[in-house]
C-alpha positions as CSV (number, residue, x, y, z in Angstrom):
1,X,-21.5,-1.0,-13.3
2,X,-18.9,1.7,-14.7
3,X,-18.6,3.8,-11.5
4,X,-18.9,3.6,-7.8
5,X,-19.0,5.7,-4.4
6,X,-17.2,4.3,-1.5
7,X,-15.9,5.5,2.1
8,X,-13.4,4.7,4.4
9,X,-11.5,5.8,7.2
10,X,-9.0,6.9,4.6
11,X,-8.5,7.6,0.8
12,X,-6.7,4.3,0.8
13,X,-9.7,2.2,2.3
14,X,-11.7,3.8,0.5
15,X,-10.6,2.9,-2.6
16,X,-9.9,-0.6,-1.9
17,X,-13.5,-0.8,-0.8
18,X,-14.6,0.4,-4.4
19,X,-11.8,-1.5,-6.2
20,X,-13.5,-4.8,-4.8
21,X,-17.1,-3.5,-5.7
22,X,-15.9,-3.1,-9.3
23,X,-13.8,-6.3,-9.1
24,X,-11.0,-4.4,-10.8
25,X,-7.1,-3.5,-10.0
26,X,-6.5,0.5,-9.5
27,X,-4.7,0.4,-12.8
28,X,-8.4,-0.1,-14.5
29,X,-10.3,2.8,-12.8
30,X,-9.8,6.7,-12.3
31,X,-10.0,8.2,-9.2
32,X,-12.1,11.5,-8.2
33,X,-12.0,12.1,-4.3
34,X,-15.1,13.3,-3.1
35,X,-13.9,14.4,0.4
36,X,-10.9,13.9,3.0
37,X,-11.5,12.6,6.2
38,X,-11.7,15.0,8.4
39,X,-8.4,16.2,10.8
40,X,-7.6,14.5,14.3
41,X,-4.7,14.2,16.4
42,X,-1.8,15.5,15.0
43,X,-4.3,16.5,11.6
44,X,-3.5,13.2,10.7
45,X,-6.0,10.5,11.5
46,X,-9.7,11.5,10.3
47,X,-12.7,10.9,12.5
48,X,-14.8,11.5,9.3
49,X,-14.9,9.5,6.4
50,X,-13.5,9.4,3.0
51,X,-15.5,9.6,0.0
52,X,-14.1,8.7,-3.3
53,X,-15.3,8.1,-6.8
54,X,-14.1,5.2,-9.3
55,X,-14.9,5.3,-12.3
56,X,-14.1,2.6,-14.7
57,X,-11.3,3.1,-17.6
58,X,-11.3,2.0,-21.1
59,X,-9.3,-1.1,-22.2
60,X,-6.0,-0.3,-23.1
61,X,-2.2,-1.5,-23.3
62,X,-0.1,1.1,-22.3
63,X,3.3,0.6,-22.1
64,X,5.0,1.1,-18.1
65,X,6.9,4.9,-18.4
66,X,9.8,4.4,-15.5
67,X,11.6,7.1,-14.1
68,X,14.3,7.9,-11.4
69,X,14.7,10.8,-9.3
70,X,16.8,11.2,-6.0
71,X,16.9,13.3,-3.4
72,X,18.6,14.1,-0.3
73,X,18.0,16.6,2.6
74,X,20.3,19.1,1.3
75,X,18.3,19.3,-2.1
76,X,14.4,18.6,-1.8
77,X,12.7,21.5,-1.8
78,X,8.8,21.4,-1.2
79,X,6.4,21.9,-4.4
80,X,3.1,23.1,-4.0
81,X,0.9,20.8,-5.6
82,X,3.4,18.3,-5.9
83,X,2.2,15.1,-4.0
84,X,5.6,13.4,-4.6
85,X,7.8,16.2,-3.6
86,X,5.6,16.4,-0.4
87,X,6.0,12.7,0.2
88,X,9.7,12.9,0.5
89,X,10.2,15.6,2.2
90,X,8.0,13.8,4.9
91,X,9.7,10.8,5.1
92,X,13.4,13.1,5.1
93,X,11.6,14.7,8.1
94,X,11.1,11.5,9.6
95,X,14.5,10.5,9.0
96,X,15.9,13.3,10.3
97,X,13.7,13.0,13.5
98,X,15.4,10.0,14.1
99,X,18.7,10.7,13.9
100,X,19.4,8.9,10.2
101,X,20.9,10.3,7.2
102,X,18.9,9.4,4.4
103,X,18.6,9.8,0.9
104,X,15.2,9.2,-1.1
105,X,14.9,7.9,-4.7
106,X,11.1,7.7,-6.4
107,X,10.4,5.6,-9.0
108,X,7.0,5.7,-11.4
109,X,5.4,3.0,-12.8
110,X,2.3,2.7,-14.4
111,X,0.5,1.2,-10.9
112,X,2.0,3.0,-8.7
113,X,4.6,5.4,-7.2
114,X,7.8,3.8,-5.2
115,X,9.6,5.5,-2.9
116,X,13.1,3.7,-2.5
117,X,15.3,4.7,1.0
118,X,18.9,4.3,1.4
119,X,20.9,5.1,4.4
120,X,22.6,3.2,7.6
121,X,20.7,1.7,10.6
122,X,17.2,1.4,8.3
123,X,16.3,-1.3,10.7
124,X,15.0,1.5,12.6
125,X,12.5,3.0,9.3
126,X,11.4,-0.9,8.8
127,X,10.6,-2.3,11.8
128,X,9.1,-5.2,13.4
129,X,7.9,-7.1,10.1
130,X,7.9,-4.0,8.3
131,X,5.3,-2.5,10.6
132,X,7.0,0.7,10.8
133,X,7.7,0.9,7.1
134,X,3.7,0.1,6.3
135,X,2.5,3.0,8.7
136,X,5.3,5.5,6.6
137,X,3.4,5.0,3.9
138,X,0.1,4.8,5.5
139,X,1.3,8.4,6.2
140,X,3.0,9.3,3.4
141,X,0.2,8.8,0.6
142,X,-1.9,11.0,3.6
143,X,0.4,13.8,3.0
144,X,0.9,13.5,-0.9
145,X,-2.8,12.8,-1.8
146,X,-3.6,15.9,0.3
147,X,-1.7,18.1,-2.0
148,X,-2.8,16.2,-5.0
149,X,-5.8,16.7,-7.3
150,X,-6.6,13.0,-7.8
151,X,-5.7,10.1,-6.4
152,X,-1.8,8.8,-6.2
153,X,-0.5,5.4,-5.0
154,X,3.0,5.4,-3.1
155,X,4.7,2.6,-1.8
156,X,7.9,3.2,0.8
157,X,10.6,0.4,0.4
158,X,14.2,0.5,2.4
159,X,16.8,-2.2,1.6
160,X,14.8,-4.3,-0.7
161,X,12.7,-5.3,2.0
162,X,9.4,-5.8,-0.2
163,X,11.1,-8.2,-2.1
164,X,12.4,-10.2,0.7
165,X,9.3,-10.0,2.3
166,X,7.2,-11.3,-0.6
167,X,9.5,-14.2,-0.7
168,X,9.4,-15.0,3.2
169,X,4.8,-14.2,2.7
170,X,5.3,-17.1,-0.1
171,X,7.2,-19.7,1.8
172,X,4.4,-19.2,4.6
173,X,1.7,-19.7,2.0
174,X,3.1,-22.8,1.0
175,X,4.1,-24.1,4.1
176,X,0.7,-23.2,5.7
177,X,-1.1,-25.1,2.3
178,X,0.5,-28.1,3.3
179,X,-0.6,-28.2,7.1
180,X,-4.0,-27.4,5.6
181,X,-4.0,-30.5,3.4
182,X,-2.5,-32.2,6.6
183,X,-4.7,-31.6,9.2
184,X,-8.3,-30.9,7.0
185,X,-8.6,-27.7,8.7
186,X,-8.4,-24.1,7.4
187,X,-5.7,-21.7,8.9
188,X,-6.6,-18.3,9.9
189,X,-3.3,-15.8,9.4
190,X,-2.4,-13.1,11.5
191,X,-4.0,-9.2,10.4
192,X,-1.7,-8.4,7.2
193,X,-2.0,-5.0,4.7
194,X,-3.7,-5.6,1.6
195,X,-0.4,-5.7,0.0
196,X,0.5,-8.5,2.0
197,X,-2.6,-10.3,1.5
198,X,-2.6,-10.1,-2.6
199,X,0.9,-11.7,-2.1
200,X,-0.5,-14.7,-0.1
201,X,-3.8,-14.9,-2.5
202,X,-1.5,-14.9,-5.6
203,X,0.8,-17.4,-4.3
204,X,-2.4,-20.0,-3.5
205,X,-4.4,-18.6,-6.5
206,X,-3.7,-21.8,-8.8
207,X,-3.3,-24.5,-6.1
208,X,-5.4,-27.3,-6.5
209,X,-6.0,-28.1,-3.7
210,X,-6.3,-25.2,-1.2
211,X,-8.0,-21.9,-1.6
212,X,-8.3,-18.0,0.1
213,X,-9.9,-15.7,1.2
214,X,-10.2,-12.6,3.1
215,X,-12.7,-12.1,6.2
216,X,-12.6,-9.1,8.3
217,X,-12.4,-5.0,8.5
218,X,-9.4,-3.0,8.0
219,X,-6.8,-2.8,10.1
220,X,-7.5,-6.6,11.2
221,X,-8.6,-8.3,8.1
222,X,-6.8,-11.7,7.8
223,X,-6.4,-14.4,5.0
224,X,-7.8,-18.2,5.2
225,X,-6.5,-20.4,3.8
226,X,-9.3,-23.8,3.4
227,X,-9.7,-26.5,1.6
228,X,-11.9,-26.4,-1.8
């Protein structure tokens, strides 16, 4: 199988639901969407579907091409057509909406697009676990992959909180393991993003003793973690 159709209630769904058809990473496949879903409240949350394409890539090597750019509210200037551009200005917007000062600096890699904020009080941008950082970005690849001609990837950091939160999702992992092997009885985790959930599966992925794996429907799918 080279190529698959999938739907979700967004682009993103969509294409995690045809990334685990193809059992392949995004860097493997190109994207074609087929259709948005369609506009709700705010023209933000579809009640129709997304349909996208995957189509499976050649084999190759290629080097990761990194770049920096940074912008502030004084000097982004929308771009048609330009999905990053668009993303930043959105999350200045945001920002600006309430009441911080920020500045925006976007990094490209070869998986994806990172959008790094700096400013005082982000506490307020992160939220609760990171909660209000993961719906940013929820929002922000909405509002650059609707000016974009195929598919981009963004993720939103603010104070190295990825980072820290990988290492606080890997010190759970273990530490749920070991009341696994305790107690004989899988562990069901709280909902997490797929982002999170790759972090836990990588973490247990060579244990020998424990496994994972996913059950559920986005927003509210979950990893267990059971014995093999």
């Amino acid at each position: 199988m080279s190529n698959v159709v999938a739907s979700g209630k967004t682009v993103e769904v969509a294409v995690n639901r045809g990334l685990a058809q193809l059992g392949v990473s995004q860097d493997r496949v190109s994207v074609n969407i087929l259709s948005q879903p369609s506009k709700g409240f705010l023209g933000l949350i579809g009640v129709r579907q997304a349909r996208v394409e995957l189509t499976l890539l050649p084999e190759v090597s290629p080097e990761p091409v990194v770049g920096t750019m940074t912008s502030s509210s004084e000097s982004i200037k929308p771009v048609d057509g330009d999905p990053y551009a668009a993303a930043v200005k959105f999350i200045l917007d945001v920002g600006r909406s309430m009441g911080l000062e920020v500045t925006v600096e976007v990094q490209h890699t070869r998986d994806a697009t990172t959008l790094h904020i700096f400013g005082p009080d982000l506490g307020l941008m992160i939220g609760r676990r990171g909660q209000t950082l993961d719906s940013l970005q929820y929002l922000a690849n909405i509002v650059a992959n609707r000016v974009s001609n195929s598919y981009v990837r963004i993720v939103l950091d603010a104070e190295n909180f990825r980072e820290r939160r990988k290492k606080t999702l890997e010190e759970l992992a273990d530490r749920l393991a070991g009341r696994v092997i305790r107690s004989h009885k899988e562990v069901v985790l709280e909902p997490m993003s797929p982002q999170e959930r790759k972090v836990i599966h990588a973490r247990l992925q060579d244990h020998k003793v424990v496994n994972t794996y996913s059950k559920g429907e986005e927003p509210n799918r979950r990893v267990v973690i059971s014995l093999k």
